[in-house]
KOLSENU-782996 format. One line per field, with one value per residue (C-alpha): residue number from 1; residue in three letters; z, x, y. Coordinates in nm, 4 decimals, always signed. Layout:
seq NUM,...;
type ala,...;
Z Z,...;
X X,...;
Y Y,...;
//
This chain:
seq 1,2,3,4,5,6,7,8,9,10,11,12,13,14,15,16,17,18,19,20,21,22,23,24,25,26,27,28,29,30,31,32,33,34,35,36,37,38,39,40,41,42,43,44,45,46,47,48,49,50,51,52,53,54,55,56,57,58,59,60,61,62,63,64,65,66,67,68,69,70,71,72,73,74,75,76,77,78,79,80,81,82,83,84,85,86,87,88,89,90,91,92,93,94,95,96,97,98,99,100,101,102,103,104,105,106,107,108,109,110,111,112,113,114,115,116,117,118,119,120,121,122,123,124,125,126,127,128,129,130,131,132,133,134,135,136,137,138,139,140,141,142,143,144,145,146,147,148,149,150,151,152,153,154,155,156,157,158,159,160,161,162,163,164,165,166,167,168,169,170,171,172,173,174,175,176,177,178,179,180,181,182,183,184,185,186,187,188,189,190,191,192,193,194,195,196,197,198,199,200,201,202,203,204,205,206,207,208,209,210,211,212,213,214,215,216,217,218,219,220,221,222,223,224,225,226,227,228,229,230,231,232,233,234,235,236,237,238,239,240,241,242,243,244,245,246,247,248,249,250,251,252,253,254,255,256,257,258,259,260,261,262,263,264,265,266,267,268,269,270,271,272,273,274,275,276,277,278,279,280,281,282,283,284,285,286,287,288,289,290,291,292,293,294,295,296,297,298,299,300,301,302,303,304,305,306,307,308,309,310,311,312,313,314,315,316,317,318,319,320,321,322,323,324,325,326,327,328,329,330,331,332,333,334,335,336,337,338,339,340,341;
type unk,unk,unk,unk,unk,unk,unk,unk,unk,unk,unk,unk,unk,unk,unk,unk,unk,unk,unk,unk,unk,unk,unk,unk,unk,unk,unk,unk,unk,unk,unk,unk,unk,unk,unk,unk,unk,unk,unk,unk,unk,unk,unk,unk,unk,unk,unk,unk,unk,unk,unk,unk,unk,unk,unk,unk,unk,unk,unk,unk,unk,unk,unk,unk,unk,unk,unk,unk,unk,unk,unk,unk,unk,unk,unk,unk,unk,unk,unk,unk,unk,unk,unk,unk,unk,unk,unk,unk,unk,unk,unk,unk,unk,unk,unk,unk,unk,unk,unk,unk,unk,unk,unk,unk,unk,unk,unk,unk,unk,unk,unk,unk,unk,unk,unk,unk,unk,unk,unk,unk,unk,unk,unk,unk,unk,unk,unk,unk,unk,unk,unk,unk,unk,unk,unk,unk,unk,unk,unk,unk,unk,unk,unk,unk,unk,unk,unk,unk,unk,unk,unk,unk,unk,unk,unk,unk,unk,unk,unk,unk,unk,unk,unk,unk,unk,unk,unk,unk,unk,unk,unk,unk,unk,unk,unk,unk,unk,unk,unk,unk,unk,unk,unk,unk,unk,unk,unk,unk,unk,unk,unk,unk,unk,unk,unk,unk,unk,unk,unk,unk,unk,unk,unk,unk,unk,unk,unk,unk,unk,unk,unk,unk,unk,unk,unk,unk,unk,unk,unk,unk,unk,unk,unk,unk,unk,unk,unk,unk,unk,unk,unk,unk,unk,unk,unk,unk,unk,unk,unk,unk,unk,unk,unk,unk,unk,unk,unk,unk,unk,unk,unk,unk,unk,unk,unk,unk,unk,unk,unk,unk,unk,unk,unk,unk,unk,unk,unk,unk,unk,unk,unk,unk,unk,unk,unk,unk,unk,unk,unk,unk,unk,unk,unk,unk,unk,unk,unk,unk,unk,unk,unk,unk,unk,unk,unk,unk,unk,unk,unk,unk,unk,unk,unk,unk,unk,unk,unk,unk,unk,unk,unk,unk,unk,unk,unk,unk,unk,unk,unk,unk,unk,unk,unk,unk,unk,unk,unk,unk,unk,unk,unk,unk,unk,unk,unk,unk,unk,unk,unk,unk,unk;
Z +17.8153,+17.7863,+17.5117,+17.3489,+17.3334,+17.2186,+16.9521,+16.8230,+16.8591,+16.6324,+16.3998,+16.3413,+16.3274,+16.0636,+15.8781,+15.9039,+15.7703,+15.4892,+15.3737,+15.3688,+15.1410,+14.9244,+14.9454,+14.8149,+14.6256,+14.3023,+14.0992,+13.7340,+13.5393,+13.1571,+12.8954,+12.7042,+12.7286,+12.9719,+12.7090,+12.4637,+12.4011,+12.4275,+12.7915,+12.8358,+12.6758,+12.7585,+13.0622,+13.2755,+13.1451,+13.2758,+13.5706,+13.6578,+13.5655,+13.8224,+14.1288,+14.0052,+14.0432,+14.3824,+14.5249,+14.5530,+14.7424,+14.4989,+14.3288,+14.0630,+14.0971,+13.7174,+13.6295,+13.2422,+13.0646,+13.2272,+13.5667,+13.8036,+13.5561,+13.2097,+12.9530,+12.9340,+13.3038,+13.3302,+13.3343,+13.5845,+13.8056,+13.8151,+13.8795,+14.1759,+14.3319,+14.1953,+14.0473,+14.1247,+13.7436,+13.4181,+13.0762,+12.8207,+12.4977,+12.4992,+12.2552,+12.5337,+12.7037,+12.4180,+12.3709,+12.7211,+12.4972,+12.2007,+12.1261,+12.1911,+11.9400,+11.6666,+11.6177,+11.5298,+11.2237,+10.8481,+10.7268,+11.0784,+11.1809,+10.9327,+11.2099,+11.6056,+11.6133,+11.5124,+11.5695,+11.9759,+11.8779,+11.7672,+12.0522,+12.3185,+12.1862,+12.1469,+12.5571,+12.6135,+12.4459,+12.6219,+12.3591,+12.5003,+12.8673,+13.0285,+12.9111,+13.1930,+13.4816,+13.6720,+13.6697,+13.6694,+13.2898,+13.2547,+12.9176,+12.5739,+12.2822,+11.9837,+11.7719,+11.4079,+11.1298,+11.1876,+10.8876,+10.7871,+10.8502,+10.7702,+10.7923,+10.4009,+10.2934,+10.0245,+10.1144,+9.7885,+9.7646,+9.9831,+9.8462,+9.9217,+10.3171,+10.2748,+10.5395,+10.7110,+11.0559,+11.1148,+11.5090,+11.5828,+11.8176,+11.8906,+11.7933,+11.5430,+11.3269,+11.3773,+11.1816,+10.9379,+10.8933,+10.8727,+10.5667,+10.4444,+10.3971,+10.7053,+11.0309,+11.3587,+11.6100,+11.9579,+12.2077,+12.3722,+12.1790,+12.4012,+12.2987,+11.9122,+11.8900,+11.9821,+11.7958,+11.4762,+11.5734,+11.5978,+11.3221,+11.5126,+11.3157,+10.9714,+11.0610,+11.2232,+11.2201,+11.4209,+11.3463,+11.2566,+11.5669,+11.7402,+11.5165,+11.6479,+11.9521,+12.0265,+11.7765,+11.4960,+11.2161,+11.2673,+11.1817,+10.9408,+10.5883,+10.4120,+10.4919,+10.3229,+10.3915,+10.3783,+10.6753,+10.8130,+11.1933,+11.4573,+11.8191,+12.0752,+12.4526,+12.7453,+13.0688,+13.3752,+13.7258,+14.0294,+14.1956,+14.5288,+14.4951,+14.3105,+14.5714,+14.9079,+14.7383,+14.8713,+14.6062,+14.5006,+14.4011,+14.2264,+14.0832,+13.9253,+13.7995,+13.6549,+13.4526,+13.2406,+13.2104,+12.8961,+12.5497,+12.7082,+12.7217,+12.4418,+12.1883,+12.3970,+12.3213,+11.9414,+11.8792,+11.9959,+11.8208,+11.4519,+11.5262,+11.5764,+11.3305,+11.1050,+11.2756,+11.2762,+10.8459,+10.8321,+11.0324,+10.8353,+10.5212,+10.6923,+10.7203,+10.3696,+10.4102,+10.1292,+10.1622,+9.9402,+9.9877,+9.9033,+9.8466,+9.8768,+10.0676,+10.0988,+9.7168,+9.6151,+9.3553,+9.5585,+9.9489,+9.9577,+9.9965,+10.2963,+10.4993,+10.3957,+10.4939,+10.7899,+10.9288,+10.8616,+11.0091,+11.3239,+11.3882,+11.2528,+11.5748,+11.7983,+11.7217,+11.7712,+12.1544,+12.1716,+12.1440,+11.9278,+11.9160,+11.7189,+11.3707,+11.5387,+11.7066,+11.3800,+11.1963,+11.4416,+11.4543,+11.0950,+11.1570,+11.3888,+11.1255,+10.9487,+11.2105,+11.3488,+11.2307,+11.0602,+11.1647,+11.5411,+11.6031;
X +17.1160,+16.7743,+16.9410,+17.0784,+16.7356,+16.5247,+16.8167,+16.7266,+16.3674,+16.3547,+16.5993,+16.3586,+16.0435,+16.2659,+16.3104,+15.9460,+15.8512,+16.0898,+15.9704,+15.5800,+15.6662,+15.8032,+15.5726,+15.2899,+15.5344,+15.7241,+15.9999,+15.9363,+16.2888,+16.3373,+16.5077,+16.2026,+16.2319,+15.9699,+15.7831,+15.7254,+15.4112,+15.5574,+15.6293,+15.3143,+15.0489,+15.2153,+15.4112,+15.2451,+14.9164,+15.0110,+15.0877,+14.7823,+14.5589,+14.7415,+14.6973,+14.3155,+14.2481,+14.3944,+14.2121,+14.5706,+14.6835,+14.9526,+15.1202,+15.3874,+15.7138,+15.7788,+16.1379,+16.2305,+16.5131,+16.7620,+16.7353,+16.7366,+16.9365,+17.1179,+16.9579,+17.1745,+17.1472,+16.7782,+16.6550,+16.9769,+16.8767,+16.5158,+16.6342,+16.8520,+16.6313,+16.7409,+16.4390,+16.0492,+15.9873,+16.2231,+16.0917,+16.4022,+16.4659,+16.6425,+16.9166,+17.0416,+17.1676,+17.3816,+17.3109,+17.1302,+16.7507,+16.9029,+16.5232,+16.3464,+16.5655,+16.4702,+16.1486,+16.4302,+16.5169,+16.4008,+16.0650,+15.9344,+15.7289,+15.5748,+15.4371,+15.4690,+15.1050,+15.1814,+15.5534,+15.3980,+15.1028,+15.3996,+15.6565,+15.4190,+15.2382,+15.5881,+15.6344,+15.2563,+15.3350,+15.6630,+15.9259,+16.0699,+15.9415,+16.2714,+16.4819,+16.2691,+16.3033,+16.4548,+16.1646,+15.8196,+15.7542,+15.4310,+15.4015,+15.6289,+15.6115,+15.7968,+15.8563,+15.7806,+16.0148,+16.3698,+16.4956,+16.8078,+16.8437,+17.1431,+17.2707,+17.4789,+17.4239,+17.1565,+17.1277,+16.9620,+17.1966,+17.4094,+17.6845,+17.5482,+17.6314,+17.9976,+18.2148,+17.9253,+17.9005,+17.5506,+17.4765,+17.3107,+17.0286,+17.1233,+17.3612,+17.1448,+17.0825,+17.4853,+17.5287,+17.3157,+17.5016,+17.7755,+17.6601,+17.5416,+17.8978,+17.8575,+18.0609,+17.8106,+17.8489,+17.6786,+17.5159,+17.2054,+16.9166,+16.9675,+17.2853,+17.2237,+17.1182,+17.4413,+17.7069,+17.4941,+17.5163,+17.8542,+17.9524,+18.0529,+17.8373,+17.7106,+17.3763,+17.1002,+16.8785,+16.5418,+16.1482,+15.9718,+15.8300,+16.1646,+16.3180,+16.0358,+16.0743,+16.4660,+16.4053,+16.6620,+16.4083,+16.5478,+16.9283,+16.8944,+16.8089,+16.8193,+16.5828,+16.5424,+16.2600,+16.4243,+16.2665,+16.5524,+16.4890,+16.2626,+16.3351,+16.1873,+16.0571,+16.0144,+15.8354,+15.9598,+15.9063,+16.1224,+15.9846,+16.0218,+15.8370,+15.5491,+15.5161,+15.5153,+15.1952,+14.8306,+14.6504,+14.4614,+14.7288,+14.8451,+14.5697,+14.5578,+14.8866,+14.8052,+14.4862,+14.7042,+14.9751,+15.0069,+14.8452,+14.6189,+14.9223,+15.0788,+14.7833,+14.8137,+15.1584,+15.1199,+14.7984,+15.0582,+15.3748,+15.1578,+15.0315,+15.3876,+15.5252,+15.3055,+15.3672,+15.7451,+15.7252,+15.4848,+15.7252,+16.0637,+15.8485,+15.7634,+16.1385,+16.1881,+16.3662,+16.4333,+16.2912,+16.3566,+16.1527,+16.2529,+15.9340,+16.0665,+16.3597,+16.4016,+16.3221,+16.5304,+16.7931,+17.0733,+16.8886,+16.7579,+17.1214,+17.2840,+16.9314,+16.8617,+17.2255,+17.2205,+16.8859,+17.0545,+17.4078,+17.2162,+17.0418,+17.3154,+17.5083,+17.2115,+17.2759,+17.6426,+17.5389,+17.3230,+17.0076,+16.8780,+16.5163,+16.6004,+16.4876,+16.1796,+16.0925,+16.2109,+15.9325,+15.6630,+15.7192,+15.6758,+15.3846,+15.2516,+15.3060,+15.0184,+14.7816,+14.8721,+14.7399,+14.9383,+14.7092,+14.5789,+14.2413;
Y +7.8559,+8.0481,+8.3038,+8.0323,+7.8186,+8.1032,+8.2194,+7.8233,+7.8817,+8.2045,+8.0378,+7.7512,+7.9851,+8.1832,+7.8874,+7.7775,+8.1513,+8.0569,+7.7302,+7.8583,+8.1095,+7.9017,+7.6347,+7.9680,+8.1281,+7.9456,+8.1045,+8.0911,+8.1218,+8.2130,+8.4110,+8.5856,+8.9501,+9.0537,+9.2655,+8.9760,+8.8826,+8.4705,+8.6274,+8.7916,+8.5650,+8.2403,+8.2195,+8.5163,+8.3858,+8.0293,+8.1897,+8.3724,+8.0820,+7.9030,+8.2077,+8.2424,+7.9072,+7.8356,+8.1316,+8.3381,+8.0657,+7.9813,+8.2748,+8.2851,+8.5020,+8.5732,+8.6509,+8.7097,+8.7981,+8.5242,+8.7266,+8.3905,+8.1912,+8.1886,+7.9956,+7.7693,+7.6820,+7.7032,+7.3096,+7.2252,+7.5022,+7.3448,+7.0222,+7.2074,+7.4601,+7.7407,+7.8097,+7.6020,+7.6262,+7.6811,+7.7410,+7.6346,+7.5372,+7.2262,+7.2777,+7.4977,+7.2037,+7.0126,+6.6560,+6.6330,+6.5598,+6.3678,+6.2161,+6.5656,+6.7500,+6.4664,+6.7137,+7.0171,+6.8462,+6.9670,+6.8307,+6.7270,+7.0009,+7.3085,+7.5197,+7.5570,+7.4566,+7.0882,+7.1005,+7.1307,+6.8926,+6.6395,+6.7130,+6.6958,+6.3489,+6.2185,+6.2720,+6.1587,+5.8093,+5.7611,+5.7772,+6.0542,+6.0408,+5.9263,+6.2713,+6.4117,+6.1909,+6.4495,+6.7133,+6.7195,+6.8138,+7.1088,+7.1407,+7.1476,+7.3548,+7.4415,+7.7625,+7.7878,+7.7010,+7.8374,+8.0264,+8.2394,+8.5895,+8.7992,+9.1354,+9.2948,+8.9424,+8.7976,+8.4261,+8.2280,+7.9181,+7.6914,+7.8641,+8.1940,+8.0524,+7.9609,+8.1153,+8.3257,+8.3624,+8.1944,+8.1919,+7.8705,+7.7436,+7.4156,+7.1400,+6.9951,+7.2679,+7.3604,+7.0343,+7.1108,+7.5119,+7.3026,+7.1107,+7.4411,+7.5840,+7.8036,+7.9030,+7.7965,+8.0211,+7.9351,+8.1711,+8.2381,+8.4148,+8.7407,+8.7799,+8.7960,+9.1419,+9.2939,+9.0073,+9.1097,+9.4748,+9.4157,+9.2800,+8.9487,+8.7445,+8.7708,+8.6153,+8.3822,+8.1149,+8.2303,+8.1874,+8.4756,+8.5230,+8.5694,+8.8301,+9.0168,+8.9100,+9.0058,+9.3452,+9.1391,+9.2911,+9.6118,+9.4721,+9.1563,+9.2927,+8.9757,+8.6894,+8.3338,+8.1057,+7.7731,+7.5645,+7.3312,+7.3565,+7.4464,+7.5048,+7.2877,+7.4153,+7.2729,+7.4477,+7.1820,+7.2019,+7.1095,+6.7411,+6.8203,+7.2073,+7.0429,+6.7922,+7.0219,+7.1694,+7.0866,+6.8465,+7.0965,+7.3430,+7.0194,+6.9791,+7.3871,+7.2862,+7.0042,+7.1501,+7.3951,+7.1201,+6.9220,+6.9205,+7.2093,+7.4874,+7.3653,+7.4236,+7.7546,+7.8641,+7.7497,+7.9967,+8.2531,+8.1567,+8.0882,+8.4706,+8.6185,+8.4078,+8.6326,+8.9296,+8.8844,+8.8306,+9.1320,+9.3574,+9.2538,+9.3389,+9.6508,+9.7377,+9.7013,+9.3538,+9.1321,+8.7620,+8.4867,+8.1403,+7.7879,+7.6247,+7.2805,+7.2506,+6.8336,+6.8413,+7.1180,+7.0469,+7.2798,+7.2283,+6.8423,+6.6497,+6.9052,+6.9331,+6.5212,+6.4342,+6.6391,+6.4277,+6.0943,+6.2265,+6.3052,+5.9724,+5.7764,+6.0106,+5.8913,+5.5269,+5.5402,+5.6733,+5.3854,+5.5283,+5.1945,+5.3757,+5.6818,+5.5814,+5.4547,+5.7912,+5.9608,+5.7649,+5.8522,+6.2369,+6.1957,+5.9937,+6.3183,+6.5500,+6.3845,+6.3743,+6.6732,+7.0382,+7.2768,+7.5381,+7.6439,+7.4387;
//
């Protein structure tokens, strides 16, 4: 009866041990190659703000490269436990952020300073609050303008897209591929770099900053700035790990939470956005712009009828407030900056 007690005693100290590390210790969860600077200057960054200013009471267990979770499980395996804190993108998770992804479409957003500026204002004021019940939401972000990228393939028309193999980020801007005359083909971003290789696509859509990022530059010799989609982030935390913390962990959160880390990550995307264009140039890579794209005679009616195909798709879900969150990200994009402040 004694052995028995004191194997229950040490099972319940080891269980104690367990749940005070992990009340000091948080599991950070994304796909960003480790050696990106979006990894390096955003998320480790976050993270060691957060350890500095709780004294090392707090620390951050950084793991990159989808080594806790696949993308695509990320923001379930926050809301689960898998992980204390997932950073995402929400097309990842098809048709889970229907009002989020209304900042993806073409003409919204010109930069991932104000495409984060919008997205993040848009949670702030409430339209979008509710696709986050389930988590306690840090901070959101978005990348720059998505455009095409292909490898033995000039891109300079619509047509120039029929029956290409264009990987695609989301379901929203698969729609709009769609419209485009080409083939979607879904899978994660860390993936891409071998289907191109491979010759099981034909192409991409990515921002600048990512075809540095993932090393595409080196593979995609055709590029064409047309501007039809950007990719929307979201860094979330689990509820019950941010509750277990002392208020003023909490509150160390909390200060790099918000509008704060969002300016934050858009100073770094609008730098490798230039970086990425710099290095393709570099490589001897041949890019073709579309000034205009929703006023182009041979872009405007697939990238126009692609915005009203998705929000009519909204409406038939029952999402009656889709038009009206439409109109204020458009609103946003006025008010705010295209460049970092």
């Amino acid at each position: 009866m004694n052995h028995a007690i004191s194997r229950s005693l040490l099972a319940a100290c080891a269980a104690g041990i367990a749940f005070s590390a992990q009340a000091d210790t948080l599991r950070m969860s994304h796909f960003w190659p480790a050696n990106s600077d979006v990894n390096k200057e955003i998320f480790e960054a976050w993270a060691k703000h957060v350890e500095e200013a709780t004294g090392g009471e707090l620390t951050i267990e950084n793991y990159p490269s989808q080594t806790l979770s696949r993308s695509e499980q990320a923001y379930q395996g926050t809301v689960n436990g898998i992980s204390d804190i997932a950073i995402t993108m929400q097309g990842y998770t098809a048709g889970r952020f229907p009002l989020s992804e209304i900042v993806q479409l073409p003409g919204v957003s010109g930069s991932a300073p104000q495409g984060g500026c919008i997205l993040q204002t848009l949670y702030d004021e409430g339209h979008i609050a509710d696709e986050y019940d389930d988590v306690k939401v840090l901070y959101l972000f978005t990348t720059g303008p998505a455009y095409l990228h292909t490898r033995g393939h000039a891109i300079e028309t619509p047509d120039d897209l029929r029956g290409l193999r264009i990987r695609r980020p989301s379901d929203v801007a698969g729609e709009i591929l769609e419209r485009l005359g080409a083939n979607p083909v879904g899978m994660p971003a860390p993936d891409i770099y071998t289907s191109l290789q491979r010759g099981v696509m034909d192409g991409l859509s990515f921002p600048w900053q990512a075809m540095k990022t993932f090393g595409i530059n080196e593979l995609a010799d055709h590029h064409l700035e047309v501007p039809y989609y950007t990719g929307v982030a979201v860094a979330v935390m689990n509820h019950a790990s941010y509750e277990r913390l002392s208020p003023e962990q909490q509150a160390a959160i909390d200060e790099v939470s918000g509008m704060a880390w969002t300016r934050r990550a858009g100073e770094v995307y609008a730098r490798l956005d230039r970086e990425g264009r710099e290095e393709a140039e570099a490589q001897g890579g041949t890019i073709n712009t579309v000034e205009d794209p929703l006023n182009d005679p041979e872009w405007s009616g697939p990238l126009n009828e692609g915005t009203e195909a998705y929000l009519v798709r909204l409406e038939q879900r029952g999402i009656d407030n889709a038009r009206e969150v439409y109109q204020r990200a458009l609103e946003l994009r006025d008010e705010c900056p295209v460049e970092p402040d």
